[in-house]
Backbone as numpy.savetxt, mean C-alpha at the origin, in Angstrom:
# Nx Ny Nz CAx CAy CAz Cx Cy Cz
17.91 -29.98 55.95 17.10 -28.78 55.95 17.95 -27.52 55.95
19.37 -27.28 56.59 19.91 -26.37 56.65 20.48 -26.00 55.14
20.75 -26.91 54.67 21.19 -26.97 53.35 20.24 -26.25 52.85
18.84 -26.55 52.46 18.28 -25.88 51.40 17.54 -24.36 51.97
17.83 -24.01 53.42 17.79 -22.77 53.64 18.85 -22.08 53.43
20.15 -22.50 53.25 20.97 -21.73 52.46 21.30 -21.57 51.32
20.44 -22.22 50.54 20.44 -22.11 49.04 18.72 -21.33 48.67
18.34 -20.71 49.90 16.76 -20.14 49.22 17.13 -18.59 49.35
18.27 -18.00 49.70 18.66 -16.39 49.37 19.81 -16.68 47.94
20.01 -17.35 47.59 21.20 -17.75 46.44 20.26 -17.73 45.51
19.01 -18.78 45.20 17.94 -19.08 44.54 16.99 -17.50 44.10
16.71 -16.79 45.34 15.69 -15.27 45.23 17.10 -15.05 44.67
17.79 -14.40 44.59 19.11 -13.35 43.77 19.24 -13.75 42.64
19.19 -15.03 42.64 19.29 -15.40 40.93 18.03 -15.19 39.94
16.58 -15.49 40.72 15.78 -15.22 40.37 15.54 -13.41 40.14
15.92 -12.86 40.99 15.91 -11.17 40.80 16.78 -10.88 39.73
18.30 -11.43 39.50 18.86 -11.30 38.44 18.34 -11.80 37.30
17.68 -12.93 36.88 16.78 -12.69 35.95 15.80 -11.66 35.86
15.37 -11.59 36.26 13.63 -10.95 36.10 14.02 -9.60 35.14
15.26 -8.95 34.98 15.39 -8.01 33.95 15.16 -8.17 33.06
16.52 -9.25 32.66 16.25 -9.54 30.91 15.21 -10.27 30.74
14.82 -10.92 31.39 13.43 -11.65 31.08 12.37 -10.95 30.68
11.92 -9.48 31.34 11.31 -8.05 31.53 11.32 -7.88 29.86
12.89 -8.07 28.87 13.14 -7.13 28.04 12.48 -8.26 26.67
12.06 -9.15 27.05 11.73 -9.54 25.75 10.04 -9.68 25.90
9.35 -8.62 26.59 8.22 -8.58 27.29 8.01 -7.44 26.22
6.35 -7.99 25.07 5.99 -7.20 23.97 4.65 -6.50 24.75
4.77 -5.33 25.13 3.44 -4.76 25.50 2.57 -3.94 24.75
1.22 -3.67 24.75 0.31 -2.98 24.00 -0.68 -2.04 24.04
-1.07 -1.48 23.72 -2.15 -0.57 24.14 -3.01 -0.27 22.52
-4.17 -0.42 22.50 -5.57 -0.35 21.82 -5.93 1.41 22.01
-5.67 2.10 21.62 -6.51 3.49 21.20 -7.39 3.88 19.65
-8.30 4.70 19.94 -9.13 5.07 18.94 -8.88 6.76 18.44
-8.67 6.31 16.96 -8.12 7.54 16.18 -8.54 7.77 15.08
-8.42 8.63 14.22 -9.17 9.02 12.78 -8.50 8.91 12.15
-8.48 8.04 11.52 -7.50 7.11 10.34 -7.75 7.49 8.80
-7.01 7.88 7.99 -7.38 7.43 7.07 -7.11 6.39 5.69
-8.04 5.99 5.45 -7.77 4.63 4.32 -7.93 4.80 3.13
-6.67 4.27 2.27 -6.88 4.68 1.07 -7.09 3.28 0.11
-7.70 2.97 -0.84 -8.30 1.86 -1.22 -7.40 1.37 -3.03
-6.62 0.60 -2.81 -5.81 0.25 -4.36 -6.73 -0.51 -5.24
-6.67 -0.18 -6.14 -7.32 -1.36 -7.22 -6.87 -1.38 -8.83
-6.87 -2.48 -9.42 -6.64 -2.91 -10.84 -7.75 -2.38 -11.49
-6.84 -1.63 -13.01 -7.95 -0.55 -14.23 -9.46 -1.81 -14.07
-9.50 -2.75 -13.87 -10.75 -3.91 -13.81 -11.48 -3.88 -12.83
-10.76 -3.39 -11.93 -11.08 -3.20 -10.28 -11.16 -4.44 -9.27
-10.21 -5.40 -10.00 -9.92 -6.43 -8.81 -8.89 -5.47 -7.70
-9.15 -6.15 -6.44 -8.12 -5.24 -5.53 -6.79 -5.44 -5.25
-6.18 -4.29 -5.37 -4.43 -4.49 -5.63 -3.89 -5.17 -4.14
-4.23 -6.56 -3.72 -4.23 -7.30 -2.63 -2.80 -7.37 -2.47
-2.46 -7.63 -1.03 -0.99 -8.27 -0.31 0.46 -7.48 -1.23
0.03 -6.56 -1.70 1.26 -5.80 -2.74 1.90 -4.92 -2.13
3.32 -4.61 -2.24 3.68 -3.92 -1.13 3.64 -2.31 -1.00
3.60 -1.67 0.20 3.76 -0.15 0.13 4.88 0.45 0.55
4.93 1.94 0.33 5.72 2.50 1.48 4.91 3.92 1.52
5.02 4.67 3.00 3.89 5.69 2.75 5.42 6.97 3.80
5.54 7.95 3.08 5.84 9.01 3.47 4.93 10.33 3.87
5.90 10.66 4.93 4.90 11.99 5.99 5.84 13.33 5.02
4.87 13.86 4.63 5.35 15.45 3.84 6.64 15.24 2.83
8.09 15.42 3.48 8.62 15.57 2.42 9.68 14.43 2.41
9.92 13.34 3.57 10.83 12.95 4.32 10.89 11.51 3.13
12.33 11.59 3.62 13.08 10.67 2.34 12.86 9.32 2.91
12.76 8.94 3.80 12.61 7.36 4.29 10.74 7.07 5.46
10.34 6.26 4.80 9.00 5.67 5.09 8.61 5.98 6.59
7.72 6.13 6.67 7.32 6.74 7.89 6.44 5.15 8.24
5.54 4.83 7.20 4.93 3.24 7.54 5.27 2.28 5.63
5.46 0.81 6.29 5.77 0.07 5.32 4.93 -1.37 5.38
4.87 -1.75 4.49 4.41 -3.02 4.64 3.38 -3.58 3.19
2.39 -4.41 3.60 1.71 -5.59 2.09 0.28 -4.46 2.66
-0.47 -3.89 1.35 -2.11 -3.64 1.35 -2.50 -5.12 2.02
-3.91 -5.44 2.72 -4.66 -5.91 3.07 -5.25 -6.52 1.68
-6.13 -7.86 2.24 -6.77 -8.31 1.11 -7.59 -7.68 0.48
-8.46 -6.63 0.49 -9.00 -5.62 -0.29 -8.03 -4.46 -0.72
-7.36 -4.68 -0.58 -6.41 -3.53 -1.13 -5.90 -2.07 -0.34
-6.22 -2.30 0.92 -6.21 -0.99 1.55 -4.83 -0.86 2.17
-4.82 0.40 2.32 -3.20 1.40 3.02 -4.24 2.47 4.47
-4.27 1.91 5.58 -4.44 2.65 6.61 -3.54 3.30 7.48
-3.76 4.45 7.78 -3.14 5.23 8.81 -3.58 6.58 9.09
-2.39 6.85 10.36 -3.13 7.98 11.18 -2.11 9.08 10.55
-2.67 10.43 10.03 -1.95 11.53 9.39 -1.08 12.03 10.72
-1.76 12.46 11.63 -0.65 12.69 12.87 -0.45 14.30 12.42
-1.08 15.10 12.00 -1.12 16.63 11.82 0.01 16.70 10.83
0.15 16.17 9.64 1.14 15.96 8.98 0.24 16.41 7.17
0.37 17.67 6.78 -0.58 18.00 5.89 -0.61 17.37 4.36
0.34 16.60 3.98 0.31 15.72 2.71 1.45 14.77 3.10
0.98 13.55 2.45 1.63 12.33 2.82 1.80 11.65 1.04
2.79 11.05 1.05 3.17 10.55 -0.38 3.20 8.79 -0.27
2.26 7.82 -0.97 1.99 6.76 -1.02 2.41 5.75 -2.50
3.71 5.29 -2.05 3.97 4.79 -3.15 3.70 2.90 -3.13
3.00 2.08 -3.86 2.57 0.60 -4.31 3.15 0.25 -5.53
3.55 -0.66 -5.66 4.11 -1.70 -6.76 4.39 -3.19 -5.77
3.60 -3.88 -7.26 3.32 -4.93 -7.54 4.94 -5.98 -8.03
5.33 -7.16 -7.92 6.02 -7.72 -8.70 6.29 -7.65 -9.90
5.14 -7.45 -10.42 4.98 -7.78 -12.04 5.01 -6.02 -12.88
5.20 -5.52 -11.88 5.42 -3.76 -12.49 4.17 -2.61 -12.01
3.24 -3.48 -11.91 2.01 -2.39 -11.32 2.42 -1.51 -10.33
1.83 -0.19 -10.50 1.99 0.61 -9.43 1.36 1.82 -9.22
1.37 2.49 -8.08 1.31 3.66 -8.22 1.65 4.52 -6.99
1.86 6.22 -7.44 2.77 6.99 -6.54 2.01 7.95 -6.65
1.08 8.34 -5.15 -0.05 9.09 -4.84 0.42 10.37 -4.15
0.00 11.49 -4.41 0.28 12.54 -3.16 -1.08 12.40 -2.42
-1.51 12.24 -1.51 -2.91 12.66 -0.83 -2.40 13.93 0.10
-3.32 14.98 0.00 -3.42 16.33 1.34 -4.27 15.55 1.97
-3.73 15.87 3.33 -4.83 15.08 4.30 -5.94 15.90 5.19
-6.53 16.03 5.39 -7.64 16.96 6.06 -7.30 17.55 7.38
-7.52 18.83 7.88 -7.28 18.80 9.50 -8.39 17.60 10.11
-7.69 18.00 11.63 -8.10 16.95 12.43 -9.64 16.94 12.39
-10.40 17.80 12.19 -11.96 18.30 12.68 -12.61 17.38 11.84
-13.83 17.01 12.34 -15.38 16.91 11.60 -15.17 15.41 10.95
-13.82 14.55 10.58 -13.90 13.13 10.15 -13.77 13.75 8.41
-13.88 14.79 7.61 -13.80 14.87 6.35 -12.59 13.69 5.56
-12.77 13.94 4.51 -12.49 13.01 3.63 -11.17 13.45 2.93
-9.88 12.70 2.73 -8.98 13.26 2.36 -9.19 13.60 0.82
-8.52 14.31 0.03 -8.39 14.93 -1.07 -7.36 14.02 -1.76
-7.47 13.41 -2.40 -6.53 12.80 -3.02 -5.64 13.39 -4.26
-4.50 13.12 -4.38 -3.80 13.75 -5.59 -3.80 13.25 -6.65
-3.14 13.18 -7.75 -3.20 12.59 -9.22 -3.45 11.24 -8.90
-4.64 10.73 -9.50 -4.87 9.77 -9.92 -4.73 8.93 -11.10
-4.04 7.84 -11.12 -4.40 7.21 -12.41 -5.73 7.16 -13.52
-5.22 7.53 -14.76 -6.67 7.63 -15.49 -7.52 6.47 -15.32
-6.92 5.19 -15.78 -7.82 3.95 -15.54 -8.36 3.93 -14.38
-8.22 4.49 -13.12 -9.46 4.46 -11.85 -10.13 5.39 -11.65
-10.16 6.54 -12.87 -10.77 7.75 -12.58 -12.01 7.12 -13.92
-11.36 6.47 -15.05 -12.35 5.92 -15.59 -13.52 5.36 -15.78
-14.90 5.38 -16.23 -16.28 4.67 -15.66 -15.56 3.38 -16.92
-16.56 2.67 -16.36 -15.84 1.53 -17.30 -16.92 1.51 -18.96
-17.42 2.46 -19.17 -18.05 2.80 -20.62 -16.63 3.50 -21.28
-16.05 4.22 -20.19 -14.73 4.88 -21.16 -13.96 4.13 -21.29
-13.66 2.89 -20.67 -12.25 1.96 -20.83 -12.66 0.74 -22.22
-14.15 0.67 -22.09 -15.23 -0.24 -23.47 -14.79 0.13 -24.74
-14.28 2.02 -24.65 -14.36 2.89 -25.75 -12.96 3.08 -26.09
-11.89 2.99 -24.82 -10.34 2.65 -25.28 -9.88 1.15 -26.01
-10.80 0.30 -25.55 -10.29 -0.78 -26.04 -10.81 -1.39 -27.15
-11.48 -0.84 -27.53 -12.59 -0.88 -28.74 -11.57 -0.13 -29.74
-11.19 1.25 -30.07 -10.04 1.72 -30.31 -8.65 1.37 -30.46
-8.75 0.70 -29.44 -7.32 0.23 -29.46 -7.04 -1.23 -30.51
-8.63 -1.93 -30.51 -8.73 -2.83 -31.65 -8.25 -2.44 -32.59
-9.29 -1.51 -33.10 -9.49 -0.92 -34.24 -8.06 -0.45 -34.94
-7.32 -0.18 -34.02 -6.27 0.72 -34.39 -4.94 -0.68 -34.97
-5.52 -1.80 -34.27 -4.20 -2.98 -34.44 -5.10 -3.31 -35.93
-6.20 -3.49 -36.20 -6.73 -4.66 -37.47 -6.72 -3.30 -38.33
-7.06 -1.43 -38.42 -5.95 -0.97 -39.43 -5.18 -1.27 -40.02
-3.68 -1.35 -38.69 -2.81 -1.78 -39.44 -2.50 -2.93 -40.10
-3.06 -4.20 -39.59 -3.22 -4.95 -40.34 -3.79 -5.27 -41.88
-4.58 -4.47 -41.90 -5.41 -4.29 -43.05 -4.27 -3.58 -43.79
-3.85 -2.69 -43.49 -2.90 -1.97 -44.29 -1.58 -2.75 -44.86
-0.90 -3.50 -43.77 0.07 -4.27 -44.62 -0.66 -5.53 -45.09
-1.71 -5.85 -45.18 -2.51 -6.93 -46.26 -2.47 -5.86 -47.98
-2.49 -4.81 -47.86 -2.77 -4.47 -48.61 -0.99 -3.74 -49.72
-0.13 -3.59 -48.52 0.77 -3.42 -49.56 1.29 -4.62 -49.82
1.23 -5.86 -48.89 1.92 -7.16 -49.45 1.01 -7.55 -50.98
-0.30 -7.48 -50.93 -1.04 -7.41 -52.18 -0.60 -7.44 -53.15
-0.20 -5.55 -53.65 0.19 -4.44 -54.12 1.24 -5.52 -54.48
2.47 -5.43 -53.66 3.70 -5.79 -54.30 3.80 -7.11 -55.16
2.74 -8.28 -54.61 2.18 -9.59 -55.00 2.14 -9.37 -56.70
0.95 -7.83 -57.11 0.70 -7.80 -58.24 1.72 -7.54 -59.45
2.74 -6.75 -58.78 3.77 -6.12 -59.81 4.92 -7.23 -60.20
């Protein structure tokens, strides 16, 4: 018995000497509610530009303020943080992309951010994209038609 009462102040000290680093790999959290805003990606088709990666800059600053994959609908959330335009750049593997300025709203009333240049294909109703690609036929079986017609030509002489 004497024995293991002199090993129960050896035992607490070692245990106190842990409890720091043990402390430091301790992930803590906190849940608050804020006015976010979300900006929504999508393909000229309007499937959603899913799991693709971002990077989102605060005003003018050369390295990412938030990074990471859009959500399965395609979204980029965050909090502006009194920060009056934020720059949102997405690309895809395969080359898709795009590089947004949004002004972001003051803090008041929940309004809606203003978004900056948009790509034409999502500003498009899809009667105008019916009417590019319809065109854009037209414009390949032209030319086709046209070199049917000088191979012809040269056929005859």
């Amino acid at each position: 018995m004497t024995r293991v009462r002199r090993l129960r102040p050896a035992v607490l000290a070692l245990a106190l000497a842990l409890a720091g680093p043990l402390a430091a790999h301790e992930v803590q959290h906190e849940v608050t509610r804020a006015e976010a805003l979300v900006v929504r990606l999508a393909y000229a088709d309007g499937e959603a530009f899913s799991y693709e990666r971002y990077e989102l800059y605060a005003g003018d600053a050369q390295r990412p303020v938030q990074s990471g994959r859009t959500d399965a609908q395609g979204r980029v959330a965050f909090v502006p943080g009194g920060v009056a335009h934020h720059r949102l750049r997405a690309f895809s593997e395969d080359g898709h992309g795009v590089d947004l300025r949004i002004e972001t709203p003051p803090a008041a009333g929940g309004a809606a951010a203003t978004m900056g240049p948009e790509p034409d294909s999502a500003k498009a109703p899809a009667t105008a994209r019916a009417v590019r690609v319809l065109a854009g036929l037209g414009i390949i079986l032209g030319a086709f038609g046209v070199v049917q017609l000088y191979v012809r030509r040269r056929k005859a002489r």
